[in-house]
N, C-alpha and C positions, 0 to 999 in steps of 0.2 A: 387600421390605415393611419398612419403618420403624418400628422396637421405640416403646410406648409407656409412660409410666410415670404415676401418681398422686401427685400434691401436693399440699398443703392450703395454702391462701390465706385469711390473716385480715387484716381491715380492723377498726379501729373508729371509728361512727358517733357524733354529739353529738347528743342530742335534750334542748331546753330548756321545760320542765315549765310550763306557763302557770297553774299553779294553786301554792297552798305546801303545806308541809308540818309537820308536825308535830316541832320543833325537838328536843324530846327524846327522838327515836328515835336522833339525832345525837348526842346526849350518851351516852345509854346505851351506842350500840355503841363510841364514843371509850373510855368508861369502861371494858368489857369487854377490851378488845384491850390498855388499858394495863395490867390486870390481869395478864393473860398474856402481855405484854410482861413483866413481872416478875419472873412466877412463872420465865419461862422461863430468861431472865436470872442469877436464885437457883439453876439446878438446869443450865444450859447446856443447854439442851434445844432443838434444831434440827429434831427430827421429829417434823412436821405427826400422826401416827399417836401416839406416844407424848404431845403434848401434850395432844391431842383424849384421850386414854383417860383422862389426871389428871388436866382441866378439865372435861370437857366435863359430866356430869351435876351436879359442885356447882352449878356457870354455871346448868343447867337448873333447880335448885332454885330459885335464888335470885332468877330470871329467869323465873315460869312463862305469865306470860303474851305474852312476847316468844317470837314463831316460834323453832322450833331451831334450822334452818339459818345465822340470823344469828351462834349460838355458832358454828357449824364454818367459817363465812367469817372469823370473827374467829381463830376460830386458824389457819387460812390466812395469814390477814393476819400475825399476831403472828410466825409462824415463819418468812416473807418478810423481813420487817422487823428481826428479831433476826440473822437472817442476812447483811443486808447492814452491818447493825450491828456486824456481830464481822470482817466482813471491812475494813472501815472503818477499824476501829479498828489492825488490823493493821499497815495501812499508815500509821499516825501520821496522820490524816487530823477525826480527832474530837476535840472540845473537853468533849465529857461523858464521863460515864460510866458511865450508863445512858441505852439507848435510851427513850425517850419518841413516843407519837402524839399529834400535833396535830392534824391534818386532819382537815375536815369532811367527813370520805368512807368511802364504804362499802359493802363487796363483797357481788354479789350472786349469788347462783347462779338456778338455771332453776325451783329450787322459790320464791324468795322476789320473782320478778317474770313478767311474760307481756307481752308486747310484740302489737301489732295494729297494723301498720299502713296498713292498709285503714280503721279508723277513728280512727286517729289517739291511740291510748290506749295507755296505760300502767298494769298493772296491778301493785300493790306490795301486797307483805302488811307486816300494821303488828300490833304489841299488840291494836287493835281490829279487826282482821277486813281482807280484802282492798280498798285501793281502789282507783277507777278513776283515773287522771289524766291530762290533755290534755296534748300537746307542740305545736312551735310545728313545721309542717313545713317540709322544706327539700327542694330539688330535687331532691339527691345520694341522697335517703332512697328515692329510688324503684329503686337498680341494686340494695337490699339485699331487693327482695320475693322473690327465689330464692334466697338464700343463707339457711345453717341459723343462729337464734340459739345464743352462746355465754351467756360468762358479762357481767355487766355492773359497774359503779357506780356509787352513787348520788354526787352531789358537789355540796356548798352552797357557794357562793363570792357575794361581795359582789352579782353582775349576776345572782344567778338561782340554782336549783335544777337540775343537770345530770345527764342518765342517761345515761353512757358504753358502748354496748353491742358488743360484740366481736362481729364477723359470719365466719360459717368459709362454704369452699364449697374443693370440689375439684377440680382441672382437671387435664385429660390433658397432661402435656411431653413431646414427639417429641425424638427422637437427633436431635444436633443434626448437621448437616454440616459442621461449622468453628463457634471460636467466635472472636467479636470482645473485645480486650482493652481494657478500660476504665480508663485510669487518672487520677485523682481529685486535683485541684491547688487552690490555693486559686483562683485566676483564672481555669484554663482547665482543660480536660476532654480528655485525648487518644486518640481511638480506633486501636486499632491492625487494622487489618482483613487478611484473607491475599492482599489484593492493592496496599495502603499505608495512610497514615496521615490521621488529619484531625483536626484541632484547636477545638475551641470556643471561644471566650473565651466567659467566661460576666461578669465584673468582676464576680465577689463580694466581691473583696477592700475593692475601691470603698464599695461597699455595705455592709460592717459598719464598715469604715474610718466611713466620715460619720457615720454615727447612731451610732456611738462617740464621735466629737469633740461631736455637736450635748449628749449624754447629758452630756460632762465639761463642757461649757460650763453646762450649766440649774445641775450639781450645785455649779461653783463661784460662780455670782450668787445661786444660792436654796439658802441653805444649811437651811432648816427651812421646813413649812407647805402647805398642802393643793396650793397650785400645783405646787410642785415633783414631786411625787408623782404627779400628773395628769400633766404634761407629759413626766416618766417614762415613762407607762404611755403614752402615746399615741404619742410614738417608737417604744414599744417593738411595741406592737402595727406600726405601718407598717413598721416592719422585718420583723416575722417575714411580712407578709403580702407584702410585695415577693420575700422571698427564699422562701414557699411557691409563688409564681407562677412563680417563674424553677427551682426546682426539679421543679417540675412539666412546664413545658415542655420545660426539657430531657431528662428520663424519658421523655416521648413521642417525643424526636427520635432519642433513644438508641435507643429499643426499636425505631423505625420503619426504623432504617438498620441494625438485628441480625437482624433477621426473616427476613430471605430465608436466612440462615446458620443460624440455630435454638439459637443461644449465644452468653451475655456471660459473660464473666471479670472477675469484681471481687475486687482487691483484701484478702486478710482484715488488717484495720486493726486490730486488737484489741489494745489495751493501748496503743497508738501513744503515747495522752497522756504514759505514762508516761516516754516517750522525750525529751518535749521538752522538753532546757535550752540556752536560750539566752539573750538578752538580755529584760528585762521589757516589752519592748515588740512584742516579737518573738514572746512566750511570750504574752502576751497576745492578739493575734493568731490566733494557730494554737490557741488552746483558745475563741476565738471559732468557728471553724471548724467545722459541723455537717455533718461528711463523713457521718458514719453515717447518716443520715439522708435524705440525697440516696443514699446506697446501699440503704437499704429501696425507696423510692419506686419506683428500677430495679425494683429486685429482683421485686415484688407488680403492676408493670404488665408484666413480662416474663412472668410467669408465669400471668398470665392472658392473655397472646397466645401460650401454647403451649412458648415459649423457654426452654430450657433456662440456669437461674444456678450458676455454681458461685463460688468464694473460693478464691485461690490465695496462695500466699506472696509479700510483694510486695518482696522483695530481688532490686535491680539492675532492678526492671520498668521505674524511669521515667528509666533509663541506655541497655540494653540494650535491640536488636528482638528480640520474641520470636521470630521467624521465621528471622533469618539469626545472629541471636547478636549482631553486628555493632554498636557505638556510635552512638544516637542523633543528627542532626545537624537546629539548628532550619530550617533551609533545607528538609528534606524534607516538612514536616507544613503543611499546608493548612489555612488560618484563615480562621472566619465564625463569627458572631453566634447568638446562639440568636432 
């Protein structure tokens, strides 16, 4: 009998608010968090625990009709934020120096909203009491009526009022019987299975290539003015939406041809960026390249069909068979299309 184990699987959902809101709830909590962005700043203070215990009641005084909870997400936020801030800075990577919030955004815990969606509403506590507010639905919104809600945020961006909710649910992952090695290129995808190889071309490389050149071409005819800016953002959007379709399908094809084996092996890429020097064109290139992210996609569709994911070191993976030890040669791997 086949050992079973427990996972937690989070997605999050976009629901867009068909009603407004009250703009300087947005300021205030900007306001707050850049406060203890400050304070924390002034004293290096990195724990969520210690900065809540020397903010947190002044915030309440001086704040008493704003719910509590918005102080505790704000120092959530602020000791995230300071945190990435100093590691940033470490690496020569910052132009300031002091972190600053800008964003029209803002963290919400399970006391300060309640989601329905059965009726489609959105519940927010505000300075004036709890209100109800409509979202616009969407198809996708229907796989999250079993999963448990997390945390959320709230986000004002020029097209709308956004509630970002984090959805968790657990799923059982079985021992796997063998697992399939995946490894991650900018053009093609090569699986290594314990009986041979097969290859994907996926031509991503095609694909940020263009709308890279189409981007330097608008930036160097329109050098200033609301076009330029438009024709920006709408490249940009068909970009990310071509390469979420193609990363998505291919995450099905992955997971669909790992399944009978009950394990992928991906890759752990971490730091990778920091590796790569080479030419500015080259460099440019490969920090286009949103590997991590086609490795979640695997990852959270694996894992909800039962499969076991792990991350391994990926020195000599895409040289070396993992199987016979043996050099890679392109003659053996089998090419097709996603």
């Amino acid at each position: 009998m086949s050992s079973k184990q427990l996972e937690t699987v989070k997605l999050t959902a976009r629901f867009k608010l068909d009603e407004c809101m009250d703009e300087s709830l947005f300021e205030t909590y900007r306001s707050i968090v850049n406060e203890l962005l400050g304070y924390a700043h002034s004293k290096g203070i990195t724990s969520f625990k210690k900065l809540r215990s020397e903010k947190y009641y002044e915030l309440r005084q001086r704040y008493p009709k704003l719910p509590s909870h918005y102080i505790y997400t704000a120092c959530q936020m602020a000791c995230s934020i300071y945190k990435s801030f100093k590691k940033l800075r470490r690496k020569g990577k910052l132009g300031t120096d002091k972190p600053l919030f800008k964003k029209h955004v803002i963290m919400l815990d399970d006391h300060l909203f309640k989601l329905d969606l059965e009726k489609r509403i959105i519940k927010i506590s505000t300075p004036n009491g709890r209100v109800a507010l409509r979202f616009y639905p969407a198809k996708y919104h229907e796989k999250f009526r079993e999963w448990r809600v997390g945390q959320a945020w709230l986000v004002e961006t020029p097209k709308g009022i956004f509630v970002n909710v984090v959805f968790s649910r657990e799923v059982e992952i079985r021992e796997p019987r063998n697992f399939v090695g995946v490894d991650l290129n900018e053009n093609n995808v090569t699986l290594a299975f314990p009986d041979g190889f097969v290859q994907i071309i996926t031509h991503e490389r095609e694909i940020r290539t263009g709308y890279f050149v189409k981007r330097r071409r608008i930036q160097r005819k329109l050098k200033i003015g609301g076009w330029r800016k438009e024709l920006l953002e709408k490249y940009g959007k068909r970009e990310r939406n071509r390469l979420n379709d193609l990363y998505h399908k291919l995450a099905n094809k992955i997971v669909k041809l790992a399944e009978k084996y009950g394990g992928i092996a991906l890759e752990d890429l971490t730091n990778i960026r920091d590796s790569i020097k080479h030419s500015a064109e080259i460099n440019g290139r490969l920090h286009r390249w949103s590997f991590r992210k086609l490795q979640s996609i695997i990852e959270y569709k694996a894992k909800l069909k039962g499969i076991k994911v792990v991350f391994v070191n990926p020195n000599h993976t895409s040289s070396l068979c993992p199987i016979c030890g043996r050099k890679l040669k392109p003659e053996w791997a089998q090419g097709f299309k996603v």
